[in-house]
N, C-alpha and C positions, 0 to 999 in steps of 0.2 A: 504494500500500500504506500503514494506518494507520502510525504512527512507530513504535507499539508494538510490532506485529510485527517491527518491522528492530530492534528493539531486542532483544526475548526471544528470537528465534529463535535466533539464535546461543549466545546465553546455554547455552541450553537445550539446543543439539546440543553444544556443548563438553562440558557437564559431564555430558551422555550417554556420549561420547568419552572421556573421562576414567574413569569411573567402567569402563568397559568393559575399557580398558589394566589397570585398577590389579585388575582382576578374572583378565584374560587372565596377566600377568606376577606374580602374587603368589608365585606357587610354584616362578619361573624361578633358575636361578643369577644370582646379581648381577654385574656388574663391577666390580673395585679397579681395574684398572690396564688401559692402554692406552682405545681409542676405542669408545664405546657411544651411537651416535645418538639410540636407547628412552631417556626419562629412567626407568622405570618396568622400567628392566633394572638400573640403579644403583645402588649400593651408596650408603648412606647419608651415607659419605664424600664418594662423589663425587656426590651430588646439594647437599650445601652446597658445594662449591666450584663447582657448576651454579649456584645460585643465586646466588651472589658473583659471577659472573660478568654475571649475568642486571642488576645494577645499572646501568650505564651506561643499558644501553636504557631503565629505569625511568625513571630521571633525564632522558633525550631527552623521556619521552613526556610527563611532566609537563611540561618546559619549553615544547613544542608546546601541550600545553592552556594553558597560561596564555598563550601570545600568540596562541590563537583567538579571535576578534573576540565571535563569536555567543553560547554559555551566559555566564549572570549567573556574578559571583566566586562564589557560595555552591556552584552546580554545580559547578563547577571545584577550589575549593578540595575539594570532598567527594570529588570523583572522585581526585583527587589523595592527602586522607587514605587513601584505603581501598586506592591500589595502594602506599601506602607500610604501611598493616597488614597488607594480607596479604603484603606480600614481607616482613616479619618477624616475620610467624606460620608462613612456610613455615621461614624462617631456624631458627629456635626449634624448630618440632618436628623438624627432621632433625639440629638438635644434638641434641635431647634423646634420640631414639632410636638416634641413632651411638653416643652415652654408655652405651643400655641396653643395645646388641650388644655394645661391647668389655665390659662389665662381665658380660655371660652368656658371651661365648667364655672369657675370664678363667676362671670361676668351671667351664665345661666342662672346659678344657685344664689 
């Protein structure tokens, strides 16, 4: 198989997967409290202390690419910047959105 397809394919059914969750669960009750396996059942609360949690792993997987022998530093260093942007652009919009809920229940109740 070209490299290409083992590279987009996944890509590609993920954010199928994804996109299909965030469609199926938009209208569901969310979770505060206790255990919710769905990240796409959670409550915005608890989807930042998801991703707070989600660091360590981040951290393993960069340290794994940098002492894989094979991609030059430039692939590696990119691959690296970009799982550190998106894990603080997911950080960023679930604060920002936790902030818009408590400020609309607030401004409801």
């Amino acid at each position: 198989m070209p490299i290409e397809f083992i590279t987009i394919f996944p890509i590609v059914t993920t954010m199928i997967a994804l996109l299909a969750f965030s469609l199926i669960f938009r209208k569901s009750d969310k979770v505060d409290k206790g255990f919710a396996l769905n990240y796409y059942r959670l409550s915005y609360r608890r989807k930042i202390i998801r991703t707070l949690y989600s660091l360590p792993f981040i951290l393993v997987c960069i340290v794994i690419i940098y002492i894989l022998p094979e991609p030059d530093f430039v692939f590696r260093a990119s691959i690296c910047i970009f799982l550190l942007i998106l894990f603080a652009a997911q950080l960023i919009y679930n604060i920002m959105m936790w902030k818009k809920k408590e400020k609309g229940q607030d401004l409801e109740g």
